[in-house]
N, C-alpha and C positions, 0 to 999 in steps of 0.2 A: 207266637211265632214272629210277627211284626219285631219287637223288643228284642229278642234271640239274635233278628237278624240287624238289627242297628247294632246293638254291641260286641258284633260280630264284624261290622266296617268298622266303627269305632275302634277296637282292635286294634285293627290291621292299619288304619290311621295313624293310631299312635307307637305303635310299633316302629315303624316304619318313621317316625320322627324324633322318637328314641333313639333307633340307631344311627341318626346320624350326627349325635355326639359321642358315638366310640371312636372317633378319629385318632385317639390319642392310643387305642390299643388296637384298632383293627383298622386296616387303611379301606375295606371299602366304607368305612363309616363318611370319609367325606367325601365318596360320591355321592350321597346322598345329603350331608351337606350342601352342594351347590344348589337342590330343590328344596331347603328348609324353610324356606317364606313360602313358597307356592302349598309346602304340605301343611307347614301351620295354621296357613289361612282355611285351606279346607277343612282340619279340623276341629278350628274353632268354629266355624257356622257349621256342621254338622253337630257339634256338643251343644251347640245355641239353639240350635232347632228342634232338637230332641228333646226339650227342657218339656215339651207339650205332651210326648209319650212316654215319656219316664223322666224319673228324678236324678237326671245328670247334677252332679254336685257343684256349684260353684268354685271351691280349690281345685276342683280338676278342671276347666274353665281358663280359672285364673291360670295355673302353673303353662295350660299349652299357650296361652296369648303370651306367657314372659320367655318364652323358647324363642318370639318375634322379634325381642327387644336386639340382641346383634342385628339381625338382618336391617331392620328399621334404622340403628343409630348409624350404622355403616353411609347410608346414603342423607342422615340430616346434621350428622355430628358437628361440631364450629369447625371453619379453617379461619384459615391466617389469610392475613389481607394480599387481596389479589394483586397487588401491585409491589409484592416482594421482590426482589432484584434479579433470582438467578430462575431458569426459566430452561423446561426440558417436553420434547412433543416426544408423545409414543404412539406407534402405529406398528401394526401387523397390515402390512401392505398388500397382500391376496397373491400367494403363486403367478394367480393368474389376469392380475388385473390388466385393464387395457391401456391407453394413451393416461400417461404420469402426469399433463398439462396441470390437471387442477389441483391433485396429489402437490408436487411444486409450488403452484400459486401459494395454497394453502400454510404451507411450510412457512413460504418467503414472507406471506403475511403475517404469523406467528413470531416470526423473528427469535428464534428459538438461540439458545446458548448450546445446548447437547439433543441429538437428537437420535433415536433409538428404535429400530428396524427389526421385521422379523417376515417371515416369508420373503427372503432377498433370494433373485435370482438372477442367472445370466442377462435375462430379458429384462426385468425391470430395476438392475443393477443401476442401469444409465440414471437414476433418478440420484444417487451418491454423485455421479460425475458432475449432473447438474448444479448441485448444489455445492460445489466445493469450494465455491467465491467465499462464501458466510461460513462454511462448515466445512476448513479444510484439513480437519485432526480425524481421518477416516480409519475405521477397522472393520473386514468382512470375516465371518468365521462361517465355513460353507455344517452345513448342519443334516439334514432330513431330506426326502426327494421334493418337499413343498419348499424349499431354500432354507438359506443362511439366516445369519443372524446379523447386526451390523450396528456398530454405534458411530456416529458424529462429531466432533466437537466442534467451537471458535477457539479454546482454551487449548494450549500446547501442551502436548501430548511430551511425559518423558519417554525417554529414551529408552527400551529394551524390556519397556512394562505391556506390550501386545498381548495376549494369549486367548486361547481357543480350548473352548472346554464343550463338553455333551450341553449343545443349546445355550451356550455363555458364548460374547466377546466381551473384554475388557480389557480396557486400555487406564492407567493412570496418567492425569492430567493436574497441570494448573490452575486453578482455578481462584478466583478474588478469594477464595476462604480458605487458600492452602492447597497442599496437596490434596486428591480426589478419584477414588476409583469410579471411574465408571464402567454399569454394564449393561447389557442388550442380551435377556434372553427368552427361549421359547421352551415352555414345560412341555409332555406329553399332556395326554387327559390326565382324567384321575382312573385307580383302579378299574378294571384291569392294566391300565395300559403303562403302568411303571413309573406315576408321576415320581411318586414316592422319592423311588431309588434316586433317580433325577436329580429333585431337589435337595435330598440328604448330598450326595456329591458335588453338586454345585456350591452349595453352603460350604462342607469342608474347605472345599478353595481355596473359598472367597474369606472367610474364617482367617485363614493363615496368612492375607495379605492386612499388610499396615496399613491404617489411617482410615476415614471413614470412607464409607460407599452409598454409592449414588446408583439403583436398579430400575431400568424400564422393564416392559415388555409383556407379551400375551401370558398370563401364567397357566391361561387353563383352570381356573378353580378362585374360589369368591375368599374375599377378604376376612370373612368368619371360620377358614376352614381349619382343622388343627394344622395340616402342613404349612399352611400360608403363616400360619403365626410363628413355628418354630426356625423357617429360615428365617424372619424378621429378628427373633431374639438371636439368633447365629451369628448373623452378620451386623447384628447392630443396627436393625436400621427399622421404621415403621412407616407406616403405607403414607404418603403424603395427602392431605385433604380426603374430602368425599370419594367415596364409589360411584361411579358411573357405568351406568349398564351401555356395554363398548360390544357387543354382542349380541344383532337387534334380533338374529331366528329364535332366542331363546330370552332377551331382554337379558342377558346375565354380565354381573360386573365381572370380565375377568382378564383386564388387561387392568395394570397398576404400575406405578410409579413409587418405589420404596426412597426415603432419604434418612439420613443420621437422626437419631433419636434427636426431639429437641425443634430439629429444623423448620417444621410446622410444612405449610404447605397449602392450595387451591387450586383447585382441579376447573377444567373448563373442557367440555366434551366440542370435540370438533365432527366433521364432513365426513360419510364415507369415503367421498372422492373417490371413487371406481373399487373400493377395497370389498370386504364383508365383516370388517369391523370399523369402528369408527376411530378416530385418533382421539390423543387426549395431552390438552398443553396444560402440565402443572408448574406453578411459581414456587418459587420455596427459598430461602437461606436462614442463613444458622441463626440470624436475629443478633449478631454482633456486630451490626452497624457496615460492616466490612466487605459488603456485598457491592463496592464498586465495580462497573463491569470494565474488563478487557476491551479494547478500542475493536473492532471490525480487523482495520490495518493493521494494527501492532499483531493479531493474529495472525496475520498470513506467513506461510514456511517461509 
């Protein structure tokens, strides 16, 4: 009876960690995704412990500990030297945060080149106005009843390239490495809640515009998940550096910084500062020497 009923959670264990590599045909496959480390770990020591009451196999052992192996490399994989030239902070700033003082501090001390917004609201709008001495290439795109979305730059923005998409701003700018889209946006969850569609129409877009792009922002969903990877191959672009868990009620990575294949990238987890996720300043450029920055001044409109 004992045995009956361990290969009976066993089961349901690995069932359940199975299916969250149907992502690629069933979209709730990566809800369950986002918990594949926490379900792995459980049932690799539930198949380790059980070695005492029956003869769990080693290959089956082995194969759930290598289900780990994304999760795992996500957060230890090599970056590129943190003192790469070009330099972007991402934050989902909280609907409802309170006094922006340290949120700013924060910023001003990162000394960011672009910088990339989500939860923008009337209210804590004014934290854009603050900052517009260093970052005065601004796009708001009003989005969901939690706000906007919003990107930053220092790097001069062309002319007539603004747009507003479901959870997207993006603006194309100059930048030391050429022209440059950037964007700023907010996914839903995942299944039920429509990331899906979301992000398949956001990619299209972003797909059809020239030259490479540069994506911050909360995405909702972990760096392993099949949707996360096929807007990355859409638009060209791959996560920059490590994962950082930017989402402390759940420890989950799910704010990212996407740049042009190639570009490399290092991530450094900043401050709540009044939010309920944390910001995140990644370095990154193309690694063609070219990454001269824009003066402060010479930015200004």
């Amino acid at each position: 009876m004992i045995r009956v009923l361990y290969w009976c959670v066993a089961a349901v264990l690995l069932g359940l960690l199975a299916f969250g590599f149907t992502g690629r045909w069933l979209e709730a496959g990566d809800s369950l995704a986002v918990v594949r480390g926490p379900l792995a770990l459980i049932a690799l020591v539930w198949l380790a412990a059980g070695r005492w009451l029956t003869q769990v196999p080693w290959a089956m052992i082995a194969v759930v500990a290598a289900t780990f192996v994304p999760v795992a490399w996500a957060s230890v994989r090599p970056e590129a030297s943190a003192s790469a030239g070009l330099s972007l902070y991402q934050k989902n700033m909280l609907h409802r945060i309170g006094p922006l003082a340290k949120l700013e501090a924060d910023i001003r001390n990162a000394s960011p080149d672009v910088l990339t917004l989500q939860e923008v609201t009337d209210k804590n709008k004014a934290l854009l106005a603050g900052l517009q001495d260093i970052l005065p290439y601004q796009h708001f795109c009003p989005f969901k009843r939690v706000g906007g979305v919003a990107v930053a730059s220092q790097w001069p923005v062309i002319a007539g390239t603004q747009m507003c998409e479901h959870g997207l701003a993006a603006m194309q700018v100059e930048s030391p490495e050429g022209p440059v889209w950037l964007s700023s946006v907010h996914w839903h969850w995942p299944w039920p809640y429509g990331q899906r569609r979301q992000a398949e129409r956001l990619a299209q877009t972003l797909e059809q515009k020239d030259g490479p792009h540069i994506v911050g922002g909360d995405f909702n969903i972990v760096p392993w998940s099949y949707t996360m990877r096929q807007f990355e191959r859409r638009t060209g672009t791959e996560r920059a550096g490590r994962s950082r868990p930017t989402f402390p009620e759940f420890s989950l990575p799910i704010d990212h910084v996407l740049v042009p294949k190639g570009w490399g990238g290092a991530t450094t987890r900043r401050p709540l500062a009044g939010s309920d996720h944390y910001g995140l300043l990644v370095r990154f450029d193309s690694g063609k020497g070219s990454a001269s920055r824009i003066s402060r001044q010479s930015a200004q409109p």
